[in-house]
C-alpha positions as CSV (number, residue, x, y, z in Angstrom):
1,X,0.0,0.0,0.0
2,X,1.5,3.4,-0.5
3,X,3.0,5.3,1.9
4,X,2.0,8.7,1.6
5,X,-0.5,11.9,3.2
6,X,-3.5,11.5,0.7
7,X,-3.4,7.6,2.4
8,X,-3.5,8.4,5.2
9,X,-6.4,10.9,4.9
10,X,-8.6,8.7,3.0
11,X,-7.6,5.9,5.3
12,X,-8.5,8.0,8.9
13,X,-11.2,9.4,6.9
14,X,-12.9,6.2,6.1
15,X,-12.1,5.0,10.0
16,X,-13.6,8.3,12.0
17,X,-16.7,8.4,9.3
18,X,-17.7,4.6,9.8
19,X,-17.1,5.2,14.3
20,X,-19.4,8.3,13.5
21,X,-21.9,6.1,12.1
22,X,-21.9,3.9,14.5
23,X,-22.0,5.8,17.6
24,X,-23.8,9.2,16.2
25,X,-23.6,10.4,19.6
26,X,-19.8,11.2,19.4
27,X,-20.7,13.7,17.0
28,X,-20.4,17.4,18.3
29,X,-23.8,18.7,19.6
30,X,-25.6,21.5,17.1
31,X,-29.1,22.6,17.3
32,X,-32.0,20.5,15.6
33,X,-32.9,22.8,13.5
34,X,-30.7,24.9,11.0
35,X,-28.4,24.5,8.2
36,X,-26.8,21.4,7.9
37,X,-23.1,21.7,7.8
38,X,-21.7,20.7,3.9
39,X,-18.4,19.4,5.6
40,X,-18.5,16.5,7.7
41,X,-17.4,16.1,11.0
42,X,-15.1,13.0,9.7
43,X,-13.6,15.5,7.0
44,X,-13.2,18.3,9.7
45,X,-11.4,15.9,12.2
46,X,-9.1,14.8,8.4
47,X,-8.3,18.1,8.1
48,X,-7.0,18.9,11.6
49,X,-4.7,16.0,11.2
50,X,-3.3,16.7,7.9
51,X,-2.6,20.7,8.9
52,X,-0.9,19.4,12.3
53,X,1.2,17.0,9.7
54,X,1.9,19.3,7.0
55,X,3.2,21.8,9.8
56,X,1.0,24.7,9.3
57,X,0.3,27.3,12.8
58,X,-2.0,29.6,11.3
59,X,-5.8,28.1,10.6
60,X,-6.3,31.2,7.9
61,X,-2.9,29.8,6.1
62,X,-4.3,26.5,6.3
63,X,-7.6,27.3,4.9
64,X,-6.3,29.1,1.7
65,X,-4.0,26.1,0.8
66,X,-6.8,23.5,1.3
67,X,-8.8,26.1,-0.7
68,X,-5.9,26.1,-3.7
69,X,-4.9,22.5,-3.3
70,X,-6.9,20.4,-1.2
71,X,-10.8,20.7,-3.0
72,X,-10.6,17.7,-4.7
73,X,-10.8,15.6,-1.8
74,X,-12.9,18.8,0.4
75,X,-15.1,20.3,-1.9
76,X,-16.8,22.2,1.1
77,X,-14.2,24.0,3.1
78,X,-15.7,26.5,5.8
79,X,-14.1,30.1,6.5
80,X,-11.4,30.3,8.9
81,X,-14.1,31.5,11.7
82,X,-16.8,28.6,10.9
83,X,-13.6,26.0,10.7
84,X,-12.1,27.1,14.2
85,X,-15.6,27.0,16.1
86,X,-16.7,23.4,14.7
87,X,-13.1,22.1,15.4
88,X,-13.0,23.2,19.0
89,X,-16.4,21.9,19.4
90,X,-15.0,19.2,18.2
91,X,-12.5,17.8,21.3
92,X,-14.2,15.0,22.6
93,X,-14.4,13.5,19.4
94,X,-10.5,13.7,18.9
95,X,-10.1,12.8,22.2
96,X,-11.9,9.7,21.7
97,X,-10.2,9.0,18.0
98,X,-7.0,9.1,19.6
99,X,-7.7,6.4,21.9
100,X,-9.6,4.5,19.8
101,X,-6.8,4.4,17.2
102,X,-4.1,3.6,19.9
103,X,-6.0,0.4,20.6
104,X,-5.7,-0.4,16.9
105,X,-2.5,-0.8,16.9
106,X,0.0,-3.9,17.6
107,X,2.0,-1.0,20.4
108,X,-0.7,-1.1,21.6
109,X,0.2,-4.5,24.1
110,X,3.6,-3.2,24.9
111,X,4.3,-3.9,28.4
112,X,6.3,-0.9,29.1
113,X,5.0,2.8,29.1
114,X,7.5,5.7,29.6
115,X,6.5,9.2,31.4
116,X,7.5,12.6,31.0
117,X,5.7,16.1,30.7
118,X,7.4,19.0,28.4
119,X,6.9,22.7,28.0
120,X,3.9,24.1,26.2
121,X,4.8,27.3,25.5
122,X,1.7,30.4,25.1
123,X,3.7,33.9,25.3
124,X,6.6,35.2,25.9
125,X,6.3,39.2,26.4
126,X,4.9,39.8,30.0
127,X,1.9,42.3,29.1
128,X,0.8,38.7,27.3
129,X,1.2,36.9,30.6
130,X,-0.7,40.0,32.1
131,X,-3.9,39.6,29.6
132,X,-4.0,36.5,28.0
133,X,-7.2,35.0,28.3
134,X,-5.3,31.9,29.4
135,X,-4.0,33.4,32.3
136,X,-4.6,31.6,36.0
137,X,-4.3,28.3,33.5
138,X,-1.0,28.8,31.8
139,X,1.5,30.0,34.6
140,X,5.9,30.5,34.9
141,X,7.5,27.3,35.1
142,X,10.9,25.8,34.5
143,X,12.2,23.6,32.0
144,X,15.2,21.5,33.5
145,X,15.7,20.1,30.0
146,X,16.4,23.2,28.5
147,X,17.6,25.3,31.7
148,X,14.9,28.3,30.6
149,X,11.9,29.4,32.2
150,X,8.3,29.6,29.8
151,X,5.3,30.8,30.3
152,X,2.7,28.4,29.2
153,X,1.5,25.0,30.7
154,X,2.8,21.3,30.5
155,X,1.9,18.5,28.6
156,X,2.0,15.3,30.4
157,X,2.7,12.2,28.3
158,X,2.2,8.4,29.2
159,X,3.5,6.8,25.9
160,X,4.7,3.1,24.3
161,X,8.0,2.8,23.7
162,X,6.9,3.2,20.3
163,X,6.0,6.6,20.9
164,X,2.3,5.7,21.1
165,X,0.4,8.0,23.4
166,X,-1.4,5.9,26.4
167,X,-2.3,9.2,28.2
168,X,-1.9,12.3,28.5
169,X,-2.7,16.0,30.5
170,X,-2.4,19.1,29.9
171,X,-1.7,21.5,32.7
172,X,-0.6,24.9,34.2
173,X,3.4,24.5,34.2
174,X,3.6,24.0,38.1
175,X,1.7,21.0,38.2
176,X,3.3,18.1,40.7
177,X,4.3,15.7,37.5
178,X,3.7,12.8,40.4
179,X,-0.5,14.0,40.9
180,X,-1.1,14.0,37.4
181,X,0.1,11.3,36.4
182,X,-1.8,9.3,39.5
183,X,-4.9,11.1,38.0
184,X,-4.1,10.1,34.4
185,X,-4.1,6.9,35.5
186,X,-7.4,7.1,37.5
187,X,-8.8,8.5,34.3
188,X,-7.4,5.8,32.1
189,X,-8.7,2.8,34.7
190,X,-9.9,0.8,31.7
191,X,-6.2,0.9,30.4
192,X,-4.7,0.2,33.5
193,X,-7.2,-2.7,33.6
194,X,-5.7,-4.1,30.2
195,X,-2.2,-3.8,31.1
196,X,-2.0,-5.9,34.4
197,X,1.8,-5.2,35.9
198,X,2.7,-2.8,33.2
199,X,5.9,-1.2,33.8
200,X,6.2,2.6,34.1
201,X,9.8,4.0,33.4
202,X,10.1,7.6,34.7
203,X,12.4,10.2,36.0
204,X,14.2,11.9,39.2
205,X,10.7,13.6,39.5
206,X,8.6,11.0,39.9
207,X,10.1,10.5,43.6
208,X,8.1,9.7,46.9
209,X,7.1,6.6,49.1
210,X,3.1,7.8,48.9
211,X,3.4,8.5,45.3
212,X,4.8,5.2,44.7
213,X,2.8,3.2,46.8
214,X,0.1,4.7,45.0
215,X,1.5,3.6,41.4
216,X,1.6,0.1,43.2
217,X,-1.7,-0.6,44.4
218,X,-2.7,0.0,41.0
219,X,-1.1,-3.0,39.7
220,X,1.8,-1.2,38.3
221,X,5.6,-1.3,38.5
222,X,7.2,2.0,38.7
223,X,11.3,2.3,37.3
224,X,13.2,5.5,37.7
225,X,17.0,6.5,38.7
226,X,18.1,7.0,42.1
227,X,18.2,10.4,43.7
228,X,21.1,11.9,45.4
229,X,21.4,9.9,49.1
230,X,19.3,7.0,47.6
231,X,21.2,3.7,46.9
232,X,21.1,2.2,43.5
233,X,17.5,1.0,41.9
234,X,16.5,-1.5,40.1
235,X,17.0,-1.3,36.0
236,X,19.3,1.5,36.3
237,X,21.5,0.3,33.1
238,X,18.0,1.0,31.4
239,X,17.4,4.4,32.0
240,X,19.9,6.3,29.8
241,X,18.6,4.9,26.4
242,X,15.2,5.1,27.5
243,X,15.8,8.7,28.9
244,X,16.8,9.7,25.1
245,X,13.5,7.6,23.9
246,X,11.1,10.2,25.7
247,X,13.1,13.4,24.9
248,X,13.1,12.1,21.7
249,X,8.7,11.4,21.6
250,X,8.9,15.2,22.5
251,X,10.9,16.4,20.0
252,X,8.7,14.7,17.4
253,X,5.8,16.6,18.9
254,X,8.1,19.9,19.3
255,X,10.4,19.7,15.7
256,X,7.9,17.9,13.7
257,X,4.5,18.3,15.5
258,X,5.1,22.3,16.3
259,X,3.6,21.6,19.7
260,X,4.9,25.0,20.7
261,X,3.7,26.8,17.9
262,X,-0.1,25.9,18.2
263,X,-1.6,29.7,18.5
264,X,-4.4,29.2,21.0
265,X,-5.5,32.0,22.5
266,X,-8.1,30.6,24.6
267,X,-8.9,27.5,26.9
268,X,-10.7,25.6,24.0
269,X,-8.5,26.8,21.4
270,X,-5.2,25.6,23.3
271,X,-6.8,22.2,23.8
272,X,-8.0,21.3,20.7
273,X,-4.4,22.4,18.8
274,X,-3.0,20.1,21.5
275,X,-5.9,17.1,20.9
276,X,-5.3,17.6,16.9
277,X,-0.9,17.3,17.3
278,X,-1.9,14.3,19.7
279,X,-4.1,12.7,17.7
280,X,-1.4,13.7,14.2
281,X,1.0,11.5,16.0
282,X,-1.5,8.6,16.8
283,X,-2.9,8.4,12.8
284,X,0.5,8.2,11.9
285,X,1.4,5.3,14.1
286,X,-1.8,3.6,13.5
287,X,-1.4,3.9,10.0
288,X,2.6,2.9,9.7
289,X,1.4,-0.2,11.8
290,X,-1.3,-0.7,9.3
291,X,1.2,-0.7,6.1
292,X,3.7,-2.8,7.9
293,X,6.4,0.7,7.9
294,X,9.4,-0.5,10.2
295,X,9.6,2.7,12.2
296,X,5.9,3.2,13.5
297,X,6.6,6.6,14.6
298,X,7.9,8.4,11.5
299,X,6.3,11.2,10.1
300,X,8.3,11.9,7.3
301,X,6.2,10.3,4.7
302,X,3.1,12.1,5.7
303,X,4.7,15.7,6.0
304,X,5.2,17.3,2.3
């Protein structure tokens, strides 16, 4: 089959229209009565995917290349406004997609996940801090990675070592990494259920006898490096190859993805940029898996 981004549309196309189908009721809500929209939800979700793919940050950019190249395959493209309301009305379905197409997947059975959380950067100049409407959300933090300080929030990530996402949060940039990954868990009980004894692999920061006997009595096995004072943990030899297999997950979502670069301005705008970049990296997996590709997580078929 080849290999290529019209595939992989058609392909995720065909797969979100036939859930929609299905289960109408993961649809987004509009009133009864009205115009019917002339581009489907399943197209609208397609489209998200391919822009997050093709590396495009602006939705007006977007628009006027899908407009000069792209009406063959969407005959009905919506102005930028129309486009930006439907997809953030839109998040719960992409939130369910990406799971859904995570289970598809043969990474999907791995038995080890690996954790981290990097910067979400929303602004950089202070009178931005000072009036954003994402203020009180996104917040100062520190990235340890890149010894720099942002202002934006954090997006936690519980992946395969695939680079498949399991879970994920996003949250203000001072967010204990150890509480949210304890509630992505508790959100994700049906996956926790699946994976009996998974293995967790995680950093420094993931530290703390009540944080870890709370990873345990969920049936899970948590690996990280020893702190300073702590004698020497189990799997240690693991952690520096691992370690580069996380930062590198991020930079796929950073270099590739242009996590950083998603220009929400509001709650629901910042999510569902995240959700689409999120769900980007989950279609392309699914879909490499699909054609047999022997490196599940590259993009580099699927971004020209």
């Amino acid at each position: 089959m080849t290999n290529d981004l019209n595939t992989l549309a058609t392909a995720l196309y065909v797969k979100i229209d036939d859930t929609l189908k299905a289960s109408p009721n993961l649809a987004p809500r509009r009133p009864k009565t009205g115009i019917a929209p002339t581009l489907s939800d399943a197209e609208l979700v397609t489209l998200a995917v391919m822009s997050a793919l093709l590396g495009f940050t602006s939705e007006r950019r977007w628009l006027r290349h899908a407009h000069a190249k792209l009406t063959g395959m969407f005959p009905y493209l919506p102005g930028q406004s129309g486009y930006g309301k439907r997809l953030r009305k839109a998040s719960g379905l992409v939130l369910h997609l990406i799971r859904m197409l995570a289970r598809d997947t043969s990474l999907w059975s791995d038995d080890v996940w690996v954790v981290d959380s990097t910067p979400v950067e929303c602004g950089r100049s202070r009178e931005t801090a000072r009036r954003s409407d994402l203020a009180g959300w996104a917040e100062y933090g520190y990235c340890a990675s890149h010894s720099r300080f942002f202002w934006g929030l954090r997006l936690h990530l519980l992946c395969t070592l695939g680079g498949l996402p399991v879970a994920f949060a996003l949250t203000g940039a001072k967010a204990d990494e150890r509480e949210t990954l304890l509630g992505m868990l508790d959100e994700a009980r049906d996956v926790v259920a699946d994976h009996p004894g998974q293995t967790i692999i995680g950093d420094k920061n993931y530290y703390g006898r009540a944080f870890e006997q709370g990873v345990a009595v969920r049936d899970l096995t948590l690996l990280r490096p020893a702190r300073k004072g702590e004698p020497e943990r189990a799997g240690t030899r693991l952690f520096r190859p691992l370690r580069q297999t996380i930062e590198s997950i991020n930079q796929t979502f950073k270099g590739q993805l242009d996590l950083e670069r998603h220009g929400g301005r509001t709650h629901a705008g910042v999510i569902v940029r995240v959700l689409a970049r999120v769900l980007a990296l989950t279609a392309a997996i699914w879909h490499n898996d699909k054609t047999g590709q022997p490196i599940k997580r590259s993009l580099t078929a699927y971004d020209h």
